[in-house]
Steps between C-alpha positions, in 0.01 A plus 500: 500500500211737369462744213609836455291748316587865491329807387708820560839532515761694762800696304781428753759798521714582193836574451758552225655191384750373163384442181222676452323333791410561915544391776225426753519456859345309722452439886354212608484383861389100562256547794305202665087572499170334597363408162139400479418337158107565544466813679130514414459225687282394197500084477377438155571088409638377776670555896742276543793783372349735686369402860709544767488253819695258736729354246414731195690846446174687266551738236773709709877426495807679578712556184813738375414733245709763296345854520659783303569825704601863403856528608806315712296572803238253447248750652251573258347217283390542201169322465401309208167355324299298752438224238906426529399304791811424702774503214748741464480850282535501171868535402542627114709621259611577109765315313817687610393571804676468855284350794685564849272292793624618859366227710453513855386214685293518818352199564689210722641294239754542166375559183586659188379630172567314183338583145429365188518637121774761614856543488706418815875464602566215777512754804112575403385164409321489831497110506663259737664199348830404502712629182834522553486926541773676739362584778421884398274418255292289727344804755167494242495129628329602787358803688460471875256602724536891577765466178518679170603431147485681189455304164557640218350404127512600144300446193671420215396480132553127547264483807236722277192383389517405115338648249236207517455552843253750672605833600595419885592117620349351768774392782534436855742572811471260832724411766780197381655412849266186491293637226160246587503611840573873476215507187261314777576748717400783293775651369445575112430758257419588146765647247467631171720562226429744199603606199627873455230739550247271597583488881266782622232361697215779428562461130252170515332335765556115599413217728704266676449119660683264690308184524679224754417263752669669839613207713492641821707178583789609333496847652805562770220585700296215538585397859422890598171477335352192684599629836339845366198414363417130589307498857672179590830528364600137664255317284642600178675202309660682220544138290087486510428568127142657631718733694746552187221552238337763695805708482515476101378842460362478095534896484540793236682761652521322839080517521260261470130415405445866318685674767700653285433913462299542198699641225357726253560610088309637260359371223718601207833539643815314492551229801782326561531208725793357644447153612740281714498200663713361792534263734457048484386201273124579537580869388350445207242769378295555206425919582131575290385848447137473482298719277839609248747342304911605519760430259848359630764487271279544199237278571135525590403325810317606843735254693836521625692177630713594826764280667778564740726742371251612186464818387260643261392834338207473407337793248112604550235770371198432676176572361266317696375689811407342820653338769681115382695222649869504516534133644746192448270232321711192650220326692694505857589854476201617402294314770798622774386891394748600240293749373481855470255766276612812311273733355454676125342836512362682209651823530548736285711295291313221409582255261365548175228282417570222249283397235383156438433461113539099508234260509287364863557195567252291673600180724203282663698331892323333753701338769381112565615256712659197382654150591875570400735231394853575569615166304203378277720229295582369870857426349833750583543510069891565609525181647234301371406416887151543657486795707389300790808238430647486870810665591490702165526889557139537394328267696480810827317675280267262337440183733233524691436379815321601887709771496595568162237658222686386163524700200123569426362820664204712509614827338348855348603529152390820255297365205385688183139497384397595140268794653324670702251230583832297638280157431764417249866451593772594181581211366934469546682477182777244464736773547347563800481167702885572641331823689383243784432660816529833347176723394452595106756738356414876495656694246479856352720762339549828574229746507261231544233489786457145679145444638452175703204395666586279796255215634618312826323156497744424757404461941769809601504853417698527182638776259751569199745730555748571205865618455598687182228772422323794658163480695304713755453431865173289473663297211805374705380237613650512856280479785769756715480774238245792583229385261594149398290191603503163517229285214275309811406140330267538259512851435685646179670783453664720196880590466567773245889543464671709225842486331598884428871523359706537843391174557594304217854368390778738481755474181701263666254248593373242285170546308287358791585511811337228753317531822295344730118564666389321809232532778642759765198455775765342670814547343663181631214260559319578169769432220646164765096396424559486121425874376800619233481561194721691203446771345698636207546919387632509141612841321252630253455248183614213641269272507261339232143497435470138701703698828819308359852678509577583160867289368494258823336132411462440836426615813512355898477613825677315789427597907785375701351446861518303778107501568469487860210322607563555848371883419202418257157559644410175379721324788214391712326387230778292300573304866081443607474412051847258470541439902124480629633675788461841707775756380557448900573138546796544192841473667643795333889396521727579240494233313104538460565922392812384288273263299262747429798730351376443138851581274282585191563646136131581436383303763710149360771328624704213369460547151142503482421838330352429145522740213848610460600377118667713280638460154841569433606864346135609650542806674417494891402739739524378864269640721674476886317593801601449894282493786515391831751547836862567587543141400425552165837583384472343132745444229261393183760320245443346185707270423600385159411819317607882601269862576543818419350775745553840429797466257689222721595183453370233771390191584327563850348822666412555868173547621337614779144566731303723230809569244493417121719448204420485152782266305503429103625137360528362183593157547752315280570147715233261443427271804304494853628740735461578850370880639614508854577675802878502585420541852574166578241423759265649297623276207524157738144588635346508101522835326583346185306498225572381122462680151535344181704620142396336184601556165115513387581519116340807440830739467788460259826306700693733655863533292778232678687681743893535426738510805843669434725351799504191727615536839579205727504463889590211665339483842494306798283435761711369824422476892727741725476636874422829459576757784236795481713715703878356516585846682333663796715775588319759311147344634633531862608873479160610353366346779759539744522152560189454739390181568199622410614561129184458282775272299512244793179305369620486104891425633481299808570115485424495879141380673453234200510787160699477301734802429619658189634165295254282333539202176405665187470437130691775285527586107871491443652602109775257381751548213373227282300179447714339681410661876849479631608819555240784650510864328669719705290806664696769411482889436185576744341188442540356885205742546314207357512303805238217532389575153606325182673662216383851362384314154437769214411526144423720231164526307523239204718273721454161585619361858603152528518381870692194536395401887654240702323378851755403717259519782329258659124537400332573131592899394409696173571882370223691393518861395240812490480715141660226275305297291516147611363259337365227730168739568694595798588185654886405485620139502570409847892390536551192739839518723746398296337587167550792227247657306576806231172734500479734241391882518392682219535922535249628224402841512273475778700413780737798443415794622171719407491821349491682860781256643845599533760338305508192706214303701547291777315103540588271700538084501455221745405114558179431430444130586358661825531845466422608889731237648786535198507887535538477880728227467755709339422469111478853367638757280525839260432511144545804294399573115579781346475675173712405193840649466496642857723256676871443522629171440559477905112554493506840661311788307721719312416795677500392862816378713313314756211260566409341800178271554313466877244284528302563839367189639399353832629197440266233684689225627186364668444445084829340424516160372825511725297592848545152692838431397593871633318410871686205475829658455493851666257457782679360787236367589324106479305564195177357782552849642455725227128625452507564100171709551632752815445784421836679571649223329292504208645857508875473551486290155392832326797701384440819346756512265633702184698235257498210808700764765376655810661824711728683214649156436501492122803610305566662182296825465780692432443817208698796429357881483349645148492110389153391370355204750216248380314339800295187408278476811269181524245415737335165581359280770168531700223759673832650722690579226416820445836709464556852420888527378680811687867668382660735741634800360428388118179585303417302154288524230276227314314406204524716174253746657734589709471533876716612823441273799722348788268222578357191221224314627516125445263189558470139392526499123646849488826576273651854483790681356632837645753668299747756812758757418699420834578875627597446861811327607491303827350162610156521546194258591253383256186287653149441502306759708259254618541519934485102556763441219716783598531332858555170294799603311385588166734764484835503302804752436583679123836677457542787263865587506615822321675345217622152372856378552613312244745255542 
């Protein structure tokens, strides 16, 4: 859905309540509206959302909304900020505070209110799901048309925000009967949370933003808006994906293309923006604030990342007047109008002027065209294969043929000259050859002024537009800015940019902090063309007299992208160059705009980015950039040594369109080692590159580690039919068993799919060497489900992993964090064999000095790792600090642990796929189309630990006992998962946090520490519409005390 930004705040009606706090009332009525999401009428990129006609419904749809009104009459509305857009009014309130909603619902359907971050009994949940309730706490479950309901909510001190935590929480309330369709349909709100004394809105002023893609599809109201609004209501085929995309409203607010009302600060005061996102898979925005920076959770940066279920408070003191972007910089949703401006006025309290006292730094960039090879060597260096070998998962992308361009294409790249003259280009250092694709480095430090004179040798209209420092108007370097302007070819142009203090790292953030510059002419077309580059902001004496970070021996800078050429100006001329053809005689299928889908660190693939050597003990700073569209959803790992970003301990960090991370390593595990995407189509279509640890000779030997204790697991890997959802009685109630159940096409073994039971390889734990009798699951371990065992260790342990393959195709174990010492690469098992691998725990695979006690990794086969982790072959691995575990491996001071990994497991990807058609089909094998595309579908299960529809067991806790969720995520571009808990709040990370939702992608591992509070049985699931329909949802108990027996 869109983004929410708020300026002024209502204060609802008070009234005496316990404790110290109040309690504020509410009337909200659900009415149904005609909501235009471009009133303007103002078309700035593109019609195709907007235009209305025979079989298109425009930029007008009927939707529900909540509106807040005076008293139990529902009357007299109470109006709120125009920029709110069509979400609900601001609900707040202080820790100890009582929030009573009376909800009235006139429009024609149920619907109900349900919130997150607060405190609720069952009878106010306000979400529909079956959980075993009496009947009189179920009336919240739904509110009927011309029905009322009053829900009533508390804030706790354990629902508070943390002293880490800014002064109010960002949170949300929406309609849970079918929560995708009622947040479609309109019906959501903003609600914040504050500590004492810090809940009165006039004390500060703020902003608020909601940034989502509205599918009009999902609304309720869908089949009322095409015979409203369409002029031929017959023609419409609701399955045509033209007509589907052109209801994806990309909105902020519920406007699009700048339609949003203009909101307004001064320069000088304090702004706080409250970001959210909701709504599917392709929900996933990158929100920029043009022309400032914010901090968010003590750290600089002037983006926030938004995905369904997301919520941020983000901190900001402008100081830059004029009138700057607020847009999502993910190429579709930025070229689909979600955009909106906000202005900074001087005032009369404007921000003091900072003074620059550092040193100008001068940087000489012309843009030039170039022949760019995506695979120079012409070999996959993984494989040792050509990249044209046939049937090899490069050759798409680098055969070329009538159709096909290869791997070679005409590209703009940014090139540094030695001056002003620009007749001499830099010469690149060695350290610099791995910066490919990417322009020179620009660096400064704080207080320092950055001048750089820009030539474009290049055919289009070019600029440089920078994140990370302050500029005025004419040096933005955005054509749709009120002075900016595009560089015409041959013309040159000067950037001055400054870095005054509120720009530059905060005390939590690492001595330089990285960013990115980029041509902004056109913000999509420009960077897909060739135009990035990085840019670093260090804090003030930081960096050398050579521009080198002082105490790091080496420096790189990696761009994670899948360069679509399909959006580079240079498309015509790549297929007349490689083709010698007319951009209009090119059949443009999808095979020919899937092979120009470059998967590129740096503009390499397959191993072919040079330059990445280290020594070992040097000390590393990673550079990490993302660019690019709702497909780049990237989770860079290194294998074979571990990171350390702001005080964590990690192997892999997410990335995504214009976000950066700055890591630290210090290598100790000589070898060649892969840096990779854990997407796994993005890692089976080549972003994987290689670096290199040597001991070089020039440092002492490190001292021999010493490991205290030896722990043993014996583990099997074995075939099984496993049943994704042996039970469907709680899948049929939520749905009331229609036969349209969005379960039908995961569960159904009817019309040739293949239902819910499919062949799979599993980890299983045995007693001993001898593999004859299987460890029981016991005590909340049958939570595991698909999963193998819950291996853990202590720092200064070593793991020995005795592994039998009792399956019938070659298997391995491979683990993230430990130190392995095959540069990554385990010794493949053969069916039949066993093989012992060996894990060493130093130091730096425990956790970091920001980590909690305990960090979670994760293992799985990697003889194929794509078709091995979709095959079944997966588990947990947890390593913890010395002397904080029992000898049962549980931490001392916590009574539970449970691990979820959230996966769409891919049977399309199994090794196991025919032998399942063969045996669940019903069907002559003849008849089944492996490429259909609902059948290609039904093979995806959304699952948490292998179940689907509240179908795994075992998530049992107990009141006032400590609980330790591991939560994993892996898998491929859809796995994008934000991690809900009904009723329950948690904190993470040793800068401790309140949230109810973790946000998880391929390659991401997190652990949530939760005080359970709130006895009943409640549903935890990923927030994410298409996987809520697809069963990612599961049930936690929290009874009020434990029974021994």
């Amino acid at each position: 859905m869109g983004s929410l930004c708020w300026f002024t705040f209502y204060i609802p009606l008070l009234s005496p309540a316990l404790a110290g706090g109040v309690t504020r009332v509410y009337y909200l009525g659900i009415r149904e509206v005609a909501w235009n999401y471009a009133p303007s009428g103002r078309n700035v990129l593109s019609s195709v959302f907007l235009q209305p006609g025979a079989d298109r419904v425009g930029s007008t749809y009927r939707k529900s909304v909540y509106k807040q009104y005076t008293d139990s009459t529902y009357t007299t509305e109470i109006p709120k900020p125009a920029w709110l857009g069509f979400l609900g009014p601001i609900i707040r309130a202080e820790v100890g505070d009582t929030i009573k909603v009376h909800l009235k619902n006139f429009a024609s359907r149920p619907y109900t209110i349900h919130p997150h971050g607060v405190f609720y009994e069952k009878d106010s949940e306000g979400s529909l799901y079956p959980d075993m309730s009496p009947q009189d706490q179920k009336k919240d479950d739904a509110v009927f048309p011309g029905g009322n309901y009053t829900y009533t909510w508390t804030v706790p001190e354990d629902h508070s925000p943390t002293a880490d935590d800014p002064n109010c929480l960002t949170w949300i309330y929406h309609s849970h009967i079918d929560a995708p369709k009622d947040i479609a349909s309109g019906l959501i709100g903003p609600l914040l949370t504050c500590k004492k004394g810090q809940g009165k809105a006039k004390e500060k002023k703020g902003e608020r933003g909601k940034k989502s893609v509205v599918d009009e599809n999902l609304s309720w109201y869908l089949d009322a808006n095409i015979a409203s609004f369409c002029t031929d209501p017959g023609s419409v085929d609701k399955e045509d994906e033209e007509f589907q995309e052109s209801n994806k409203m990309h909105a902020i607010n519920g406007y699009v293309f700048g339609n949003l009302p203009e909101m307004a600060m001064c320069a000088g005061d304090y702004v706080a923006w409250h970001l959210f996102g909701m709504g599917n898979e392709i929900d996933v925005h990158t929100a920029y604030f043009h022309g400032e920076t914010l901090v968010i959770r003590g750290h600089r940066t002037d983006v926030a990342s938004l995905f369904p279920a997301t919520f941020v408070t983000a901190d900001m003191i402008p100081s830059n007047p004029g009138r700057w972007l607020l847009s999502c910089q993910v190429n579709d949703h930025i070229q689909a109008g979600m955009a909106a401006l906000y202005e900074v006025r001087p005032c009369s309290r404007q921000a003091a002027k900072s003074t620059l006292k550092g040193r100008v730094r001068k940087y000489y960039i012309a843009a030039k065209e170039v022949q760019w090879d995506y695979g120079p060597s012409g070999l996959d260096r993984s494989s040792g294969k050509q990249l044209t070998e046939a049937g090899s998962p490069a050759e798409q992308f680098f055969k070329r043929s009538h159709y096909r361009i290869g791997g070679i294409y005409w590209k703009a790249k940014y090139v540094e000259y030695t001056d002003e003259t620009f007749r001499e280009e830099k010469k690149q250092s060695e350290e610099e050859k791995h910066l490919g694709i990417l322009g020179p480095v620009i660096k400064a430090e704080v207080g320092d002024t950055i001048v750089v004179t820009f030539v474009n040798k290049a055919s289009w209209p070019f600029s440089i537009h920078p994140h990370g420092v302050s500029y005025r108007k004419e040096w933005e370097g955005m054509r749709v800015s009120q002075n900016g302007f595009s560089v015409q070819p041959l013309h040159n142009f000067t950037y001055q940019w400054t870095v005054p203090q509120h720009v530059g790292p905060m005390p939590s953030d690492p001595p330089c902090l990285t960013w990115m510059y980029s041509s902004a002419v056109n913000p999509v077309r420009d960077p897909s063309s060739g135009l990035v580059g990085p840019l670093v902001i260090c804090k003030p004496g930081t960096l050398d007299e050579n521009n080198k970070q002082k105490g790091i021996d080496k420096e790189f800078y990696l761009l994670f992208s899948v360069f679509d050429e399909n959006l580079s100006w240079y498309l015509n001329a790549n297929i007349k160059y490689y083709l010698r053809m007319e951009e209009t005689s090119v059949k443009k299928d999808n095979g020919f705009e899937e092979s120009n889908r470059m998967h590129a660190i740096n503009g390499f693939m397959f191993g072919n980015l040079p330059g990445l050597d280290v020594c070992e003990g040097d000390k590393v700073s990673w550079h990490l950039l993302g660019l690019g569209t709702e497909a780049d959803v990237h989770g860079a790992v290194f294998r074979g040594n571990t990171l350390q970003m702001n005080g964590m301990r990690r192997d892999s960090t997410n990335l995504f369109p214009h976000t950066f991370a700055t890591a630290f390593m210090q290598p100790d595990n000589k070898g060649i080692f892969e840096i990779y995407c854990q997407t796994s189509n993005h890692f089976h279509a080549g972003m994987r590159e290689h670096y290199s640890v040597s001991k070089c000779g020039q440092r002492d030997a490190a001292p021999a580690r010493r490991y205290e204790g030896v722990r043993t697991y014996y583990v099997m890997a074995e075939e099984v039919e496993w049943d994704y959802a042996p039970e469907r009685r709680w899948e049929r109630e939520r749905h009331n068993g229609s036969a349209q159940s969005y379960s039908n096409v995961f569960l159904s073994n009817e019309n040739g799919l293949l239902g819910s039971k499919y062949k799979k390889a599993v980890y299983r734990e045995y007693t001993d060497g001898t593999f004859q009798t299987p460890k029981a699951r016991i005590n909340g371990d049958e939570h595991l489900g698909i999963l193998g065992p819950f291996m853990w260790a202590e720092v200064g342990d070593i793991l020995n992993i005795v592994f039998k393959n009792n399956a019938t195709r070659p298997y391995s174990i491979h683990a993230h964090g430990v130190l392995e010492k095959e540069t990554g690469q385990p010794q493949a098992a053969n069916p039949g064999d066993i093989v012992t691998y060996r894990w060493e725990v130093p130091e730096r695979s425990g956790p970091g000095p920001n980590d909690s006690a305990c960090i979670p990794w994760i293992y799985y086969s990697m003889v194929d790792p794509i078709k091995d982790m979709y095959s079944g072959l997966i588990g947990p691995l947890k390593i913890c600090r010395k002397g904080v575990l029992q000898s049962n491996g549980i931490r001392k001071d916590v009574k539970r642990e449970f691990a979820l990994l959230f996966l769409v497991f891919d049977e399309n990807q199994s090794w196991y796929l025919e032998e399942n058609v063969e045996r669940y089909a019903h069907r002559n094998r003849r008849e089944i189309d492996l490429l259909d595309d609902i059948f290609v579908e039904s093979n995806k299960m959304h699952a948490i630990n292998g179940r689907l529809y509240a179908n795994l067991p075992g998530l049992t806790m107990f009141e006032g006992e400590w609980v330790n969720w591991y939560l994993l995520g892996m898998g491929q571009e859809i796995d994008v998962h934000t991690v809900h808990f009904h009723a329950e709040t948690f904190t993470y990370k040793v800068r401790i946090f309140c949230s109810d939702v973790v946000d998880l992608f391929p390659g991401t591992f997190e652990m949530v520490e939760m005080l359970p509070g709130n006895p009943g049985t409640w549903l935890l699931h990923c927030h994410v519409s298409d996987h809520i329909h697809a069963g990612m949802e599961i049930l936690f108990n929290n009874t009020e005390e434990e029974i021994l027996i």
